[in-house]
C-alpha positions as CSV (number, residue, x, y, z in Angstrom):
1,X,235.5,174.9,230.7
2,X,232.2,173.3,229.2
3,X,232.3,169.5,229.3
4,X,230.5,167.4,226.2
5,X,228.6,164.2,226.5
6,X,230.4,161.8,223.6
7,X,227.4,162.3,221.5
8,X,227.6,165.8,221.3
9,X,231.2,165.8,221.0
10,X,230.8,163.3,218.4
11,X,228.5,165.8,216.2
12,X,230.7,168.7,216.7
13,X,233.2,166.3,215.3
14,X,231.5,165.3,212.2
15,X,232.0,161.5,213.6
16,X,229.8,158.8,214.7
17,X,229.3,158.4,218.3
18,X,230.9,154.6,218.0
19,X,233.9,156.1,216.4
20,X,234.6,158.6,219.1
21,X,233.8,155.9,222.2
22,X,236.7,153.9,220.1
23,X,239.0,156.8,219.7
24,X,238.2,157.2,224.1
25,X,239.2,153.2,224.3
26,X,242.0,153.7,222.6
27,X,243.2,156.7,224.6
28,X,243.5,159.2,221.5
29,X,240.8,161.4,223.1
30,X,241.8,162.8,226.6
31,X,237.6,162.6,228.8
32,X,236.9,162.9,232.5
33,X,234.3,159.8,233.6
34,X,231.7,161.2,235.6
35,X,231.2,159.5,239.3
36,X,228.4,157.6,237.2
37,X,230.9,155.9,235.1
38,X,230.4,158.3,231.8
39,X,232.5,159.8,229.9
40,X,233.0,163.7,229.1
41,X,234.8,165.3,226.8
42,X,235.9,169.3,227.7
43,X,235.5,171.8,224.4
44,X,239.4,172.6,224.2
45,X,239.8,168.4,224.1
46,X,237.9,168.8,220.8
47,X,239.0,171.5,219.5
48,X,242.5,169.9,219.8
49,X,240.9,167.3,217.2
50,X,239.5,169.9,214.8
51,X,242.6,171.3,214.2
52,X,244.8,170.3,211.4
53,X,247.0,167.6,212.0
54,X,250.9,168.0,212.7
55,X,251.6,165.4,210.7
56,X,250.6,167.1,207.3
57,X,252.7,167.8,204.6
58,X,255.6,170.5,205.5
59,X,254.9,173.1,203.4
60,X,257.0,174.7,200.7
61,X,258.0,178.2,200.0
62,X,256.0,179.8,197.6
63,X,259.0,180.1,194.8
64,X,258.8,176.1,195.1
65,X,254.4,175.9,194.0
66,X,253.5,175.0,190.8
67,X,250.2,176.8,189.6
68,X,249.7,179.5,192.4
69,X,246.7,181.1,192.5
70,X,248.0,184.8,191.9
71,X,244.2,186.5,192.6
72,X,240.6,184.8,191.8
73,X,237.0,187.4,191.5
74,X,234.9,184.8,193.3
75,X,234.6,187.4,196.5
76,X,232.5,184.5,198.6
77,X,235.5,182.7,199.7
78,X,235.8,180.5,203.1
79,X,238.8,179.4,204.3
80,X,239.5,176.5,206.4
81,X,241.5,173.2,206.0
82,X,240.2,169.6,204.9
83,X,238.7,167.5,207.2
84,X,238.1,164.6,205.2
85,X,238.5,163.2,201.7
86,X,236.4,160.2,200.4
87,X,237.3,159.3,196.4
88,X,234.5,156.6,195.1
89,X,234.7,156.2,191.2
90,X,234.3,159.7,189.2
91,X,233.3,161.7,192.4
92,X,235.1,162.9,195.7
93,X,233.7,164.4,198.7
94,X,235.5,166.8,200.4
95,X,234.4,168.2,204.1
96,X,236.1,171.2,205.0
97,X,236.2,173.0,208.5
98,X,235.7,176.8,208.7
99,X,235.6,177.9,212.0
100,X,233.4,175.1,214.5
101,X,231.1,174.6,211.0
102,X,231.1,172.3,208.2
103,X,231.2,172.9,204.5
104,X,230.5,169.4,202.2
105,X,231.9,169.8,198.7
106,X,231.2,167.0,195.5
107,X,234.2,167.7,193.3
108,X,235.9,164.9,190.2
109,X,238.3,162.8,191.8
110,X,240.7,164.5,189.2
111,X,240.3,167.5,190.7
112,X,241.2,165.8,194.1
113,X,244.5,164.1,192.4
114,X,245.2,167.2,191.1
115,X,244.8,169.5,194.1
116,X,246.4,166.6,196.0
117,X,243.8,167.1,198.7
118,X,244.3,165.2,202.0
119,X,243.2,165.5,205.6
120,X,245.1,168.3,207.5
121,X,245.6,170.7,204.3
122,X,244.9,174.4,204.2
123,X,242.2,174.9,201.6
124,X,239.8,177.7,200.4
125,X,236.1,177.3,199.7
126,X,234.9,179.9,196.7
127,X,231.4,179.9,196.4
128,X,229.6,180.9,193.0
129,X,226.0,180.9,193.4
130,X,223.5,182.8,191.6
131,X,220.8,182.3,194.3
132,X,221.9,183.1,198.2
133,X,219.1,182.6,201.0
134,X,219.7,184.5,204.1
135,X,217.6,183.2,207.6
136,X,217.5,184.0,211.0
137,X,215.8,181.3,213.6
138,X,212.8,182.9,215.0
139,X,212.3,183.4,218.6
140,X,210.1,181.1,220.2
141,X,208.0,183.8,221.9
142,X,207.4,185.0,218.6
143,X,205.9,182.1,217.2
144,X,204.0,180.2,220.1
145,X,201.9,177.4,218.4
146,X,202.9,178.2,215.0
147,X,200.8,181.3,214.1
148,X,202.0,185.0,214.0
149,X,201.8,186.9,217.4
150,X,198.5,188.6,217.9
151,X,196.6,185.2,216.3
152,X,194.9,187.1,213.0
153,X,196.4,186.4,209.6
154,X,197.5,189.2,207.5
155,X,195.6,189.4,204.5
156,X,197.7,191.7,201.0
């Protein structure tokens, strides 16, 4: 079992380290304190908190949903479930969870009213894009100082 410091549990989180030393005070977070007096936070603990909230809407059969999506041809599609909804005038953010990473949508706040997003719900990310980067981090050894191993630039 890997134990966090509350900062990096606090990023995995998506919340502010303040936040998550509240959320300790207040005993919603189970931690170990070190023999120094600091508290840790074990990977399963947090995971516990990623996942979507009991306390959500029960859901209803199929037969019962209005406006079902029968199929969609957007093939990039994420699922996940929302991790946070914040409405301010025209706009809405939505943050879903995928997996352990975080996808940040701008939608209308009609579009929130009428997907009756909240915190805890199942949702599906489909991603039109005409452009698509694809990286890979480069290994340090590769890249000591900056320059291209074997120090001479490559001229076309």
């Amino acid at each position: 079992m890997t134990l966090l410091t509350v900062r990096q549990a606090a990023a995995r989180l998506g919340v502010g380290y303040s936040t998550l030393k509240h959320w300790i005070y207040e005993g919603r977070v189970r931690t170990r304190v070190t023999s120094g007096g600091h508290h840790r936070i074990a990977d399963t603990e947090v995971d516990r908190l990623l996942a979507p909230s009991a306390a959500a809407e029960p859901r209803r059969p199929d037969r019962e949903r209005a406006g079902l999506i029968v199929a969609i041809s957007g093939r990039n599609q994420l699922r996940g479930y929302v991790d946070e909804v914040r409405v301010e005038g025209l706009l809405a953010q939505v943050r879903l969870r995928i997996g352990d990473q975080a996808l940040t949508a701008v939608i209308t706040r009609d579009a929130v009213e009428e997907l009756k997003l909240k915190r805890g719900d199942d949702a599906l990310a489909i991603v039109k894009s005409t452009e698509v980067m694809v990286a890979r981090e480069a290994d340090a050894a590769s890249y000591a100082g900056g320059a291209p191993r074997g120090g001479a630039k490559r001229r076309r």
